[in-house]
C-alpha positions in Angstrom: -25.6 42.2 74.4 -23.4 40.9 77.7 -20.6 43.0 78.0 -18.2 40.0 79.3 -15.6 41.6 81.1 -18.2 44.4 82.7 -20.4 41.7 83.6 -18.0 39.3 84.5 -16.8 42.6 87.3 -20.3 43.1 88.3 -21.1 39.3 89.4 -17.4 38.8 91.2 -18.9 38.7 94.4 -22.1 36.3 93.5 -21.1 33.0 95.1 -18.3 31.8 97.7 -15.0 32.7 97.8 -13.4 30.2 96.6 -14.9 30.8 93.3 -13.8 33.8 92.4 -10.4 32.2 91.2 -12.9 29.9 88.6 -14.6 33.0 87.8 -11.4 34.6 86.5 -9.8 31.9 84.8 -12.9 31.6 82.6 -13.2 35.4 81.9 -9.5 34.9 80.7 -10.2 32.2 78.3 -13.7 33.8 76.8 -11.5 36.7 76.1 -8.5 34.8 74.6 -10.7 32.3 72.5 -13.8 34.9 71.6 -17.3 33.9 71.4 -18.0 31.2 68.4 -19.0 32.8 64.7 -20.4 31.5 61.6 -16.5 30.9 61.0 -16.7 28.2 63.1 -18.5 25.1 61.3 -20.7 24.2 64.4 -22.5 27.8 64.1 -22.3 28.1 60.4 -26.3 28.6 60.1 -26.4 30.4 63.5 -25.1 34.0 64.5 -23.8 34.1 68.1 -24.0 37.9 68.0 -27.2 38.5 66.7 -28.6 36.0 69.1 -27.1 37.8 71.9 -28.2 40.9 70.6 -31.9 39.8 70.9 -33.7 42.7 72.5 -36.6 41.9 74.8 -39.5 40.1 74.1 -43.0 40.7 75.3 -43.9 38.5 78.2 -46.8 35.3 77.7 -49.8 35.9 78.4 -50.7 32.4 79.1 -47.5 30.5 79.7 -47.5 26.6 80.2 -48.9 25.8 83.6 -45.9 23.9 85.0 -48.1 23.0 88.1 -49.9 20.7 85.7 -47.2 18.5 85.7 -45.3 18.4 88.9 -45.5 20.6 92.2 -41.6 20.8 92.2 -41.2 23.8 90.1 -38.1 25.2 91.0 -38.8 29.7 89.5 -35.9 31.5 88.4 -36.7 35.0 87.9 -35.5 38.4 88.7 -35.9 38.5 92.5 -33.8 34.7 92.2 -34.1 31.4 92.5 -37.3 29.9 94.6 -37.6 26.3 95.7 -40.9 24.6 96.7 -41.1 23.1 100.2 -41.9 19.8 98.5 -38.8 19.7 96.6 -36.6 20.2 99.4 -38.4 17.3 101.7 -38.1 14.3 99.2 -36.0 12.2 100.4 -34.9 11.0 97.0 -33.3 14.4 96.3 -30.3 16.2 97.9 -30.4 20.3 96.3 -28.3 23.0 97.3 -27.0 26.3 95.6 -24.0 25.7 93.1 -22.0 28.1 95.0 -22.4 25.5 98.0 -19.8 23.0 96.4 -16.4 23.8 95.9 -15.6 24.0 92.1 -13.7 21.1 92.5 -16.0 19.2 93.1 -18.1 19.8 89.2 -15.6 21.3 87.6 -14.5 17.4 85.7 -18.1 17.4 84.8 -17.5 20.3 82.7 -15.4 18.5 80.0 -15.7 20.6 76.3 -15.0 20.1 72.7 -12.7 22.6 71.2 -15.3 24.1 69.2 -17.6 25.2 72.8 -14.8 25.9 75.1 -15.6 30.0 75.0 -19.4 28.8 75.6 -18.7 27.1 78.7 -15.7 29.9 79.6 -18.6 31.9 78.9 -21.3 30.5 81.1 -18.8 30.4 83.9 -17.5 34.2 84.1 -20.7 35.3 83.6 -22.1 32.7 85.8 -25.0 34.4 88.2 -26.3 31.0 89.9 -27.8 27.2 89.6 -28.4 24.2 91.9 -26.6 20.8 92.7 -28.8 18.4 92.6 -28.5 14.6 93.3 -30.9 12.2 92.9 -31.0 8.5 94.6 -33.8 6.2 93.8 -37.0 7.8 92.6 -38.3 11.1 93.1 -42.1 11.5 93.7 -42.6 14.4 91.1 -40.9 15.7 88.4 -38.4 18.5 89.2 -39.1 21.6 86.8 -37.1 24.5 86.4 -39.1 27.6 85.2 -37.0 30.6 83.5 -38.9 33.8 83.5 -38.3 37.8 84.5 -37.2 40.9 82.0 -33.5 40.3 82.9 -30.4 37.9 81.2 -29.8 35.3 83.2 -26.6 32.9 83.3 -27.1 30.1 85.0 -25.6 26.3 85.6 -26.9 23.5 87.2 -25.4 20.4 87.6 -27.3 17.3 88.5 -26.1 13.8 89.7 -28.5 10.3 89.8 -27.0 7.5 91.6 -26.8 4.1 90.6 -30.3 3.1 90.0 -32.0 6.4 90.2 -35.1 7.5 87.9 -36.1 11.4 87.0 -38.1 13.3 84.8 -36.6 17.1 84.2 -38.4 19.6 82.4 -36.9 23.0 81.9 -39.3 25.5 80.8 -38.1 28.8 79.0 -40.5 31.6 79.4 -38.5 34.9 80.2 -38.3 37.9 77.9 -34.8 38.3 78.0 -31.9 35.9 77.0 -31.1 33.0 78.7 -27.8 31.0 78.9 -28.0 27.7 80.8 -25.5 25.3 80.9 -26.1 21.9 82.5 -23.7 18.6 83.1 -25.7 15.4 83.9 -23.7 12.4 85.3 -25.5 9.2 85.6 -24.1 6.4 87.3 -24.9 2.5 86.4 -28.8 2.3 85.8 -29.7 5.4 86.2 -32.3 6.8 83.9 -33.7 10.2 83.0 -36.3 11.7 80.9 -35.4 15.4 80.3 -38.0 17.7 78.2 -36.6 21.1 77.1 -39.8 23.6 76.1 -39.2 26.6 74.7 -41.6 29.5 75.3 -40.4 32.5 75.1 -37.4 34.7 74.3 -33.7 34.0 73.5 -32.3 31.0 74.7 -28.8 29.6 74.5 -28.6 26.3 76.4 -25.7 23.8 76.5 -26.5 20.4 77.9 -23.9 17.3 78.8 -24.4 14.1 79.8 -22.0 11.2 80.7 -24.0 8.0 80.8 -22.3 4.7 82.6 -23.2 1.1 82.0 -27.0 0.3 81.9 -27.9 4.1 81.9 -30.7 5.8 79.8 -31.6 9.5 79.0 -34.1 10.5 76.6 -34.3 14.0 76.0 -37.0 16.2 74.3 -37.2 19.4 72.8 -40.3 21.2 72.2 -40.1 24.4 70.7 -42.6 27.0 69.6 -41.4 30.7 70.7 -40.9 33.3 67.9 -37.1 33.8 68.6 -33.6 33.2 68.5 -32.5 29.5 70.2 -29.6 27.4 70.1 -29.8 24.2 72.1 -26.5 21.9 71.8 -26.3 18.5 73.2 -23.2 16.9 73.8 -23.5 13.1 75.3 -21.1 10.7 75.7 -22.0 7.1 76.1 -18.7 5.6 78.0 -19.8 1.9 79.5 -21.5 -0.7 77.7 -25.8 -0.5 77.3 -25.9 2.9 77.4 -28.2 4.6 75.2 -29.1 8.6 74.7 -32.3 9.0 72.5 -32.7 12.1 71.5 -36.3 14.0 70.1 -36.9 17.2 68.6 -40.1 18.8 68.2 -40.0 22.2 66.0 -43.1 24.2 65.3 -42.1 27.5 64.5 -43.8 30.7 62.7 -42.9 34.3 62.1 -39.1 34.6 62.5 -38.2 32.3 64.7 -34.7 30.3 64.3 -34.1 27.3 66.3 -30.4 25.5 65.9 -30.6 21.6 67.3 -27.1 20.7 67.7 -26.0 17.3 68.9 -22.6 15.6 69.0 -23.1 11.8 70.2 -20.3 9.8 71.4 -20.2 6.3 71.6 -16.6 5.1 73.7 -17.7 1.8 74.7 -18.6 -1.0 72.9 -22.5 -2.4 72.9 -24.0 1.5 73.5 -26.8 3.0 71.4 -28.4 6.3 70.3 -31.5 7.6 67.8 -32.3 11.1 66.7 -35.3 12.0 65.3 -36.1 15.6 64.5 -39.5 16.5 63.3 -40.7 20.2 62.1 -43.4 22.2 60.8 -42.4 25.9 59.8 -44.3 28.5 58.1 -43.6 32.1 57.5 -40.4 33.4 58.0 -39.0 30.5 60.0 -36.0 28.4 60.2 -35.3 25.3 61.4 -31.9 24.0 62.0 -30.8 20.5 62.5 -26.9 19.4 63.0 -26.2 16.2 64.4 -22.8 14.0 64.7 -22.2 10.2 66.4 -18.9 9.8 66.6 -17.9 6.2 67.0 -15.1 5.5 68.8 -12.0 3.1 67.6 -12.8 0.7 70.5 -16.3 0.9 70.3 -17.5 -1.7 68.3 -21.5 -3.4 68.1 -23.2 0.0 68.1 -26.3 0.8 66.6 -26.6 4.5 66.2 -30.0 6.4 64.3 -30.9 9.7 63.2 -33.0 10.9 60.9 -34.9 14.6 60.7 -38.4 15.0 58.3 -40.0 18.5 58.1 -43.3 20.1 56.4 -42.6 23.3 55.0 -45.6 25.6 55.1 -44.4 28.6 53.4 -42.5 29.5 50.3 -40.0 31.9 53.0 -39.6 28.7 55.4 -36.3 27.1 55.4 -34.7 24.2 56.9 -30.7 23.2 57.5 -29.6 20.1 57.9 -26.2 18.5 58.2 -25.7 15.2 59.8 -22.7 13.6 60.4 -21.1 9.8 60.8 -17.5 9.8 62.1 -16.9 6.0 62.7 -13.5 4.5 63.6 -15.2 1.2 64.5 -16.0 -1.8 61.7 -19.1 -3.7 63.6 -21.6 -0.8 63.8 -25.3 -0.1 62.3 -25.1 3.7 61.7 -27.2 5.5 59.4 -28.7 9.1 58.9 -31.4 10.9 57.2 -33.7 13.7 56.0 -36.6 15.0 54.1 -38.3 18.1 53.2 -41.6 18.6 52.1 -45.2 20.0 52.6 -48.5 18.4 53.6 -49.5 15.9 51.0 -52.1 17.2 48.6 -53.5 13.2 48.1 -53.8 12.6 51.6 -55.7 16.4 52.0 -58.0 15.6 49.3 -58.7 12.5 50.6 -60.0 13.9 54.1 -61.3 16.9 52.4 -63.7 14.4 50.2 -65.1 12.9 53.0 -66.4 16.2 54.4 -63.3 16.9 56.6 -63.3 20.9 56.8 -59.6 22.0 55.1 -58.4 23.5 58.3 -59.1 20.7 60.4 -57.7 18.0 57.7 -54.9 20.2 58.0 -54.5 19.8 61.6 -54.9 16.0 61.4 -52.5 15.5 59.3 -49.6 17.6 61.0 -51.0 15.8 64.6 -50.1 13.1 62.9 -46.9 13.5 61.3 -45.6 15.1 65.1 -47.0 12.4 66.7 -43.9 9.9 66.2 -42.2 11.9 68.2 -44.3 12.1 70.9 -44.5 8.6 71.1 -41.2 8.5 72.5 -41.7 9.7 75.9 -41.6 7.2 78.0 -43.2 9.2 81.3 -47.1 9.0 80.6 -48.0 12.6 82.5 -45.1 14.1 80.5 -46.4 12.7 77.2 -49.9 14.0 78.0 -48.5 17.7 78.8 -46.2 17.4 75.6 -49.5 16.4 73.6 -51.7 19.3 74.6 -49.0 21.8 73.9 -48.4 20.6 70.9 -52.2 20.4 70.0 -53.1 24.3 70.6 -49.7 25.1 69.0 -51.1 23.6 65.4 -54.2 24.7 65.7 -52.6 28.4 66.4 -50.0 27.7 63.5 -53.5 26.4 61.2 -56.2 28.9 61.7 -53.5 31.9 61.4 -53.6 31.5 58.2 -50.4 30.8 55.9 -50.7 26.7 56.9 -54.2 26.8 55.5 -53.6 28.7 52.2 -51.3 26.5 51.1 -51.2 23.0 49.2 -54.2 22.0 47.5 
């Protein structure tokens, strides 16, 4: 586990100058506040400390082949941060190191609820590096950021798209070692982004927020499949009218593998939207965690506001938590929320099986098609397709293992 206060000493002289004073104001608070326990409502299902105590993991032998996707993969490992020529010439994007800005200048976009301020006090003592990135119109590629190396790494990026701007982010966590990310999105009137969160490999710890003005979009996606610890929160906040956050999450976990979805939606301004959908498949040991809040401001009236999260449970060990949440001070909204548990049908197996359908492969079908709704919500076409075929080898892997295909009928 981080030693904060050792840690905190060791990286004092990573960045410029001027954020040294930053640095030390946060290692103040971290120590004042302490790191979040199950205590704490927000991480009632997951333990901080044991997450942080996640020794290493052995590294992927085949990891997701980023280049697939986009030739702007920006590798974060343990020799640091390398950025693709590419990258760096599209005129639609402005990157430099965090440490280039004066914390002044991010620092608002950093705005926390009482329950994460030792996270993000956290994040910024410990703080080791990150990019700040702004976007104006459309880039050409995707912009990727791949987390790998046999070290912890802290990092935070912070990334801006102008009025009108368009990108697809995928963050891709493959190291063996944890990783803490934090990263604040601002996107101005119009603006639109498609962000895809995979998870590999390893611990991870992420903390995302996003601020969306009038007109703006993000739909975000998690995909994860690593046989670890993982907490990704979400904390949006939709403060001009026509905004809208969609948010997806795509569990398929085995062994002993946790993964906590958190997600606190805010809706400020009247005529703003959001939908949630969660879908998961876990067997063995797994467990899947969903917790999800809109919060409806008083103002904030004609919103419509969805979530909803549906799992297959493969194994009598598998678990899943939910707890979703409505906290609505407005009286013109459509909010609703919703969940089911269950296993494959046995009807719709025996009806494949009957027609000569192998059991493993009616198996497969059948999950294909109950993670498929999720899929369908990526908008970007090449991001879709990269989603699908990850998604694709994982069930088959989760199928022909074994504890998927001994159960049901």
């Amino acid at each position: 586990m981080l030693n904060l206060r050792e840690t905190s000493t060791a990286r004092a002289q990573i960045g410029a100058p001027n954020y040294s004073a930053c640095r030390s104001e946060a290692l103040a608070v971290a120590e004042q506040l302490g790191l979040p326990s199950r205590r704490v409502e927000a991480w009632h299902y997951t333990d901080l400390a044991r997450l942080l105590k996640q020794g290493p993991s052995a590294p992927l032998s085949a990891p997701a082949d980023l280049l697939q996707l986009s030739p702007y993969v920006i590798v974060s490992d343990d020799d640091g941060v390398h950025l693709p020529e590419r990258l760096l010439q599209d005129p639609a994007i402005s990157l430099t190191s965090i440490f280039d800005r004066a914390p002044e200048q991010w620092a608002p976009l950093l705005t926390a609820s009482d329950h994460r301020v030792a996270l993000d006090a956290y994040n910024l003592a410990l703080l080791e590096g990150g990019v700040y990135v702004t976007v104006s119109g459309r880039p050409q590629f995707p912009i990727c950021f791949s987390y790998r190396g046999n070290s912890d790494r802290v990092l935070r990026h912070i990334i801006r798209l102008e009025k009108g701007a368009e990108l697809t982010l995928c963050e891709h966590y493959a190291a063996t070692q944890l990783c803490h990310t934090a990263v604040s999105i601002d996107l101005e009137e119009g603006a639109s982004l498609e962000h895809m969160i995979l998870h590999e490999n390893g611990a991870v710890l992420t903390v995302n927020q996003a601020h969306l003005a009038a007109s703006a979009r993000v739909n975000r996606h998690y995909l994860a499949y690593a046989p670890h610890m993982a907490r990704h929160e979400t904390h949006a906040f939709m403060d001009a009218p026509d905004a809208r956050f969609d948010l997806t999450g795509t569990l398929l976990l085995g062994q002993s593998a946790q993964c906590d979805v958190t997600s606190v939606l805010e809706h400020r301004s009247p005529h703003s939207n959001s939908d949630t959908l969660v879908r998961s498949v876990l067997t063995d040991d797994a467990h899947g965690i969903f917790q999800g809040k809109i919060l409806v401001h008083r103002d904030a009236q004609h919103i419509d506001a969805q979530q909803a999260a549906h799992t297959l449970l493969s194994s009598e060990t598998a678990q899943m938590s939910v707890k979703p949440e409505l906290e609505i001070f407005a009286d013109d909204v459509a909010c609703s929320h919703g969940a089911t548990i269950g296993e494959v049908d046995p009807d719709a197996l025996f009806f494949l099986r009957s027609r000569g359908v192998p059991e493993p492969q009616a198996r497969e079908m059948l999950i294909s098609g109950f993670m498929s709704v999720g899929l369908s919500r990526v908008r970007d076409e090449n991001l879709r397709n990269f989603m699908q075929e990850l998604v694709t080898r994982r069930i088959e892997q989760m199928v022909h293992r074994g504890p998927l295909q001994s159960q049901g009928a």
